[in-house]
Backbone as XML, in Angstrom:
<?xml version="1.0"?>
<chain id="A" units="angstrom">
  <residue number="1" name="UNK">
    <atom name="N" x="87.435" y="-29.203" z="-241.957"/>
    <atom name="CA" x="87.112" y="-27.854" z="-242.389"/>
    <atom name="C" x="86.988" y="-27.767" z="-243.909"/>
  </residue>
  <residue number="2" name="UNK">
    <atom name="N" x="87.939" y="-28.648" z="-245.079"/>
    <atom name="CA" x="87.566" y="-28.241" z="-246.024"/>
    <atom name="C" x="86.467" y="-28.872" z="-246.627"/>
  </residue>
  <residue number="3" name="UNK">
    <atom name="N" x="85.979" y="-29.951" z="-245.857"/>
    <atom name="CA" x="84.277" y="-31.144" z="-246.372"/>
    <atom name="C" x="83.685" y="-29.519" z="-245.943"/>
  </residue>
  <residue number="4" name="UNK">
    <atom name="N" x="83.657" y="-28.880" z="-244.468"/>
    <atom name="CA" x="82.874" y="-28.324" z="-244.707"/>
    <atom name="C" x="82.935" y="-27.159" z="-245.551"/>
  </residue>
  <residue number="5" name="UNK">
    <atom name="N" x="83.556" y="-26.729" z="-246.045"/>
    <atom name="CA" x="83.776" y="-25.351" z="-247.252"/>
    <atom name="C" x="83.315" y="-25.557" z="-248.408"/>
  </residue>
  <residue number="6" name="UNK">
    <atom name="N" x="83.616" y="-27.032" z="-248.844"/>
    <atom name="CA" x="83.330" y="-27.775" z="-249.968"/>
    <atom name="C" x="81.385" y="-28.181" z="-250.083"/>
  </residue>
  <residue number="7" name="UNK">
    <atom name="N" x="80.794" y="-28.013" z="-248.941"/>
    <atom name="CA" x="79.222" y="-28.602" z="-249.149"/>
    <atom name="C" x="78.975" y="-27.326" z="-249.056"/>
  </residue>
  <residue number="8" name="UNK">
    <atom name="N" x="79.229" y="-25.904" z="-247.903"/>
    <atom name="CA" x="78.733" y="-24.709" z="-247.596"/>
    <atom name="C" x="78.542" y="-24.049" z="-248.919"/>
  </residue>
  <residue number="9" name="UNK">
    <atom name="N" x="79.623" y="-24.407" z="-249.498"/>
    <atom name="CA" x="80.136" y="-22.801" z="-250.612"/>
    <atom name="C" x="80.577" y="-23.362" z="-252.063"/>
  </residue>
  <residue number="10" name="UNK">
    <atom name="N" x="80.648" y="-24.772" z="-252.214"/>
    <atom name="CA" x="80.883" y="-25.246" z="-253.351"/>
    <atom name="C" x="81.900" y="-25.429" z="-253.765"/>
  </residue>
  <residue number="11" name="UNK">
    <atom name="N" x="83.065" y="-25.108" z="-252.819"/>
    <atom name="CA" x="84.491" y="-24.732" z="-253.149"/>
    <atom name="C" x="85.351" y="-25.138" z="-252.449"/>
  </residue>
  <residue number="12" name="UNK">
    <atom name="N" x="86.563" y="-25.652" z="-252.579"/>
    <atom name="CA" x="87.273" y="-26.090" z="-251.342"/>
    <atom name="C" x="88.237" y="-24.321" z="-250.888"/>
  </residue>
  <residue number="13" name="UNK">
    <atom name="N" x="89.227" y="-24.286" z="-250.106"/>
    <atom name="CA" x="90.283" y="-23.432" z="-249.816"/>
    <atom name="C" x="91.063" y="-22.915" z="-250.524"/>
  </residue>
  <residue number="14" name="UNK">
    <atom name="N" x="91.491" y="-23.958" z="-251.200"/>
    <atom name="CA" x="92.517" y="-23.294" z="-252.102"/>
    <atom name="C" x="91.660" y="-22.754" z="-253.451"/>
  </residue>
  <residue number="15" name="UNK">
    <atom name="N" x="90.935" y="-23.128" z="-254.332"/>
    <atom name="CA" x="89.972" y="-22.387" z="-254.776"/>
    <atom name="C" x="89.458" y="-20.988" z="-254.247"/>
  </residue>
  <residue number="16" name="UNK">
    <atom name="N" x="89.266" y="-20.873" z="-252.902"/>
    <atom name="CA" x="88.363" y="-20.103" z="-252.537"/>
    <atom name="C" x="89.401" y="-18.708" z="-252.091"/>
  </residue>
  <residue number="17" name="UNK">
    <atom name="N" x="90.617" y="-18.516" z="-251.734"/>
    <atom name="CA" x="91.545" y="-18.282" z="-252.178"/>
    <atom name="C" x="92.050" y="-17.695" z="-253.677"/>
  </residue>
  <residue number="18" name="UNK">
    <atom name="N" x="91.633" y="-18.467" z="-254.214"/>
    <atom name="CA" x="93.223" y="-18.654" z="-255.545"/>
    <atom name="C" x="91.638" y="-17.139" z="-256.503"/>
  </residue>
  <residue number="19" name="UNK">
    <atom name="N" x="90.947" y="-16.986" z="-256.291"/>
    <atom name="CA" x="90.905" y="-15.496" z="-256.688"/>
    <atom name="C" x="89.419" y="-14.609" z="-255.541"/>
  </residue>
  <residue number="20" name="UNK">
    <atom name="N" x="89.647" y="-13.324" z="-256.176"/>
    <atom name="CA" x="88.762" y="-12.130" z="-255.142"/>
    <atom name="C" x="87.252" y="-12.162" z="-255.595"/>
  </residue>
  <residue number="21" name="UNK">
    <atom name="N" x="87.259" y="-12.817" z="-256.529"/>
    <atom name="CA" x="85.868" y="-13.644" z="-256.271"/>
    <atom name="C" x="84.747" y="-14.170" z="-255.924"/>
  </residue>
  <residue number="22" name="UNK">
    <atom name="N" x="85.541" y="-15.470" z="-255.562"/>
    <atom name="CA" x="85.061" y="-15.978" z="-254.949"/>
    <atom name="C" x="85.535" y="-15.952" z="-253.292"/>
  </residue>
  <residue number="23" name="UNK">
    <atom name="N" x="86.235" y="-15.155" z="-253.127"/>
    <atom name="CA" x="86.281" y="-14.426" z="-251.611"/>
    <atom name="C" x="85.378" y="-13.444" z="-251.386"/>
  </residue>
  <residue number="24" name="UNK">
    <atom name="N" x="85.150" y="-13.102" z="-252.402"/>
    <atom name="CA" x="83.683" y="-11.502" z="-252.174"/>
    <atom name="C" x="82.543" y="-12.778" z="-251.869"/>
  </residue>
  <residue number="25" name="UNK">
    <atom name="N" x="81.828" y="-13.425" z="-252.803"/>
    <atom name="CA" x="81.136" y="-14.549" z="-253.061"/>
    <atom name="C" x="80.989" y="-15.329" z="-251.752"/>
  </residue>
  <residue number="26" name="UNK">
    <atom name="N" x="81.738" y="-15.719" z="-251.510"/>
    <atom name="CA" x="81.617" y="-16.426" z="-249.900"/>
    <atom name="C" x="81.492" y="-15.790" z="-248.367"/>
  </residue>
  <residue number="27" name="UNK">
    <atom name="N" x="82.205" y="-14.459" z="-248.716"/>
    <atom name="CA" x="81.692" y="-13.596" z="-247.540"/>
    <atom name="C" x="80.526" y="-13.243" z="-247.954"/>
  </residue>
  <residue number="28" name="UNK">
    <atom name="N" x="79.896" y="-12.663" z="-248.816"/>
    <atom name="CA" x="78.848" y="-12.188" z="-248.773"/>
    <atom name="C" x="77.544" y="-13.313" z="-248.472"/>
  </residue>
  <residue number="29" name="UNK">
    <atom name="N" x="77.628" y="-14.538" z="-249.257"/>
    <atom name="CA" x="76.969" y="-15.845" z="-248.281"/>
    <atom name="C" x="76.907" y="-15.588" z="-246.835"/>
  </residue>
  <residue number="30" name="UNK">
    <atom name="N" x="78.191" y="-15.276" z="-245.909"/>
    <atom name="CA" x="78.121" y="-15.544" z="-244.936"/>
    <atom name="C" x="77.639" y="-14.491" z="-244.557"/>
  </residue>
  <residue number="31" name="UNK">
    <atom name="N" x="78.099" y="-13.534" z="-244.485"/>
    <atom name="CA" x="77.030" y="-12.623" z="-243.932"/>
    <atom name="C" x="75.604" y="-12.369" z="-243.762"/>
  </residue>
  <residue number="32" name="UNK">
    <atom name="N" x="74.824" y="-13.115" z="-245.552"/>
    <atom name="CA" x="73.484" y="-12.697" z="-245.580"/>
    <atom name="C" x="73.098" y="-14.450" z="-243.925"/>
  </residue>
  <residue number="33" name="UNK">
    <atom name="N" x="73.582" y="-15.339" z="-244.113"/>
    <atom name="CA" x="72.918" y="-16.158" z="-243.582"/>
    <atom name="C" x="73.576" y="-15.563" z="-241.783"/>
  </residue>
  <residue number="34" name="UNK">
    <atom name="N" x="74.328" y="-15.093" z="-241.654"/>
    <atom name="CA" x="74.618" y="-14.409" z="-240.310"/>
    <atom name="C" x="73.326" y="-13.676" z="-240.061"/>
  </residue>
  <residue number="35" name="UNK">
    <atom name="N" x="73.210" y="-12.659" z="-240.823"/>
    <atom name="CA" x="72.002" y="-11.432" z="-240.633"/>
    <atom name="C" x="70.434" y="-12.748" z="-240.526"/>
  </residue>
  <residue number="36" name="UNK">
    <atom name="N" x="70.145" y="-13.903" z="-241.456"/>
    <atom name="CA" x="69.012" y="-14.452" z="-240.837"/>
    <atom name="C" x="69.358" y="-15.299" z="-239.675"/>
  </residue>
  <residue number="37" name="UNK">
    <atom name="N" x="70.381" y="-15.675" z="-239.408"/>
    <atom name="CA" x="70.149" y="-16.466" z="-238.317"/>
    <atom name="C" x="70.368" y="-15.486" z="-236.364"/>
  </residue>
  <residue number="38" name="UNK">
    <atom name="N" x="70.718" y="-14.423" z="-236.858"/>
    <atom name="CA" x="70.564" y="-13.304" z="-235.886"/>
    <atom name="C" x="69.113" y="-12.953" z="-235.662"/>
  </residue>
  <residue number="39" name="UNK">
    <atom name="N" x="68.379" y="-12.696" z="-236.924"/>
    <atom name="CA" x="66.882" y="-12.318" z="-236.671"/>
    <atom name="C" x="66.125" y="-13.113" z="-236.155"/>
  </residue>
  <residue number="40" name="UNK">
    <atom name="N" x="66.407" y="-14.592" z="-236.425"/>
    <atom name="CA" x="65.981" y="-16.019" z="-236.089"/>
    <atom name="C" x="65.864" y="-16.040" z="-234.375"/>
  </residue>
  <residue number="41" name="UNK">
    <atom name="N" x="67.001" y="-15.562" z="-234.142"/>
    <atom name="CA" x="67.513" y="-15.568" z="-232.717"/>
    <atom name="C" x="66.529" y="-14.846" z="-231.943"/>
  </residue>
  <residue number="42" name="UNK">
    <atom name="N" x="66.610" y="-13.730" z="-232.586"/>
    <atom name="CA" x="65.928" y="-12.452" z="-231.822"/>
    <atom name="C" x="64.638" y="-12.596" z="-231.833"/>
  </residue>
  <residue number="43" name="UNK">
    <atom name="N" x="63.562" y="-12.876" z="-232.625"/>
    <atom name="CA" x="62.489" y="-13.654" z="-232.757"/>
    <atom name="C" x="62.279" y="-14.799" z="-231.472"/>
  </residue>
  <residue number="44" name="UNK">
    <atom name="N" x="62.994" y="-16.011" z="-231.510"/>
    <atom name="CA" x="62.878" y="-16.876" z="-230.622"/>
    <atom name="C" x="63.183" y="-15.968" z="-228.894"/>
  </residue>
  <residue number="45" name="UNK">
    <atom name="N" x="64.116" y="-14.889" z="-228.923"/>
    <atom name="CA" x="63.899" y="-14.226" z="-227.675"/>
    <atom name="C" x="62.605" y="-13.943" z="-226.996"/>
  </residue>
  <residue number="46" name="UNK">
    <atom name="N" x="62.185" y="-13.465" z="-228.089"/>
    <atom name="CA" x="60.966" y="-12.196" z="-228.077"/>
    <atom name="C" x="59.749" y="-12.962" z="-227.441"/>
  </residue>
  <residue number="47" name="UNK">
    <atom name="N" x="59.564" y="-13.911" z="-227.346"/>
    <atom name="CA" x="58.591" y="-14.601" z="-227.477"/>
    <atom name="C" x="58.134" y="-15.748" z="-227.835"/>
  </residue>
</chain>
């Protein structure tokens, strides 16, 4: 888990953690790539 935190987000845990930051910073990553890979989805439904 932290190889993968460390290639995703640039950061390991305890970094990512140790301020509000880069906790805003990494959720907000995740979310925007949540929202394309949802549309991605819905697309490949459709048709």
């Amino acid at each position: 888990m932290e190889k993968a935190m460390q290639l995703s987000h640039g950061m390991g845990y305890e970094e990512y953690g140790s301020k509000l930051d880069n906790i805003l910073k990494v959720e907000q990553q995740r979310d925007k790539e949540y929202a394309e890979t949802k549309e991605i989805a819905e697309r490949l439904h459709q048709g």
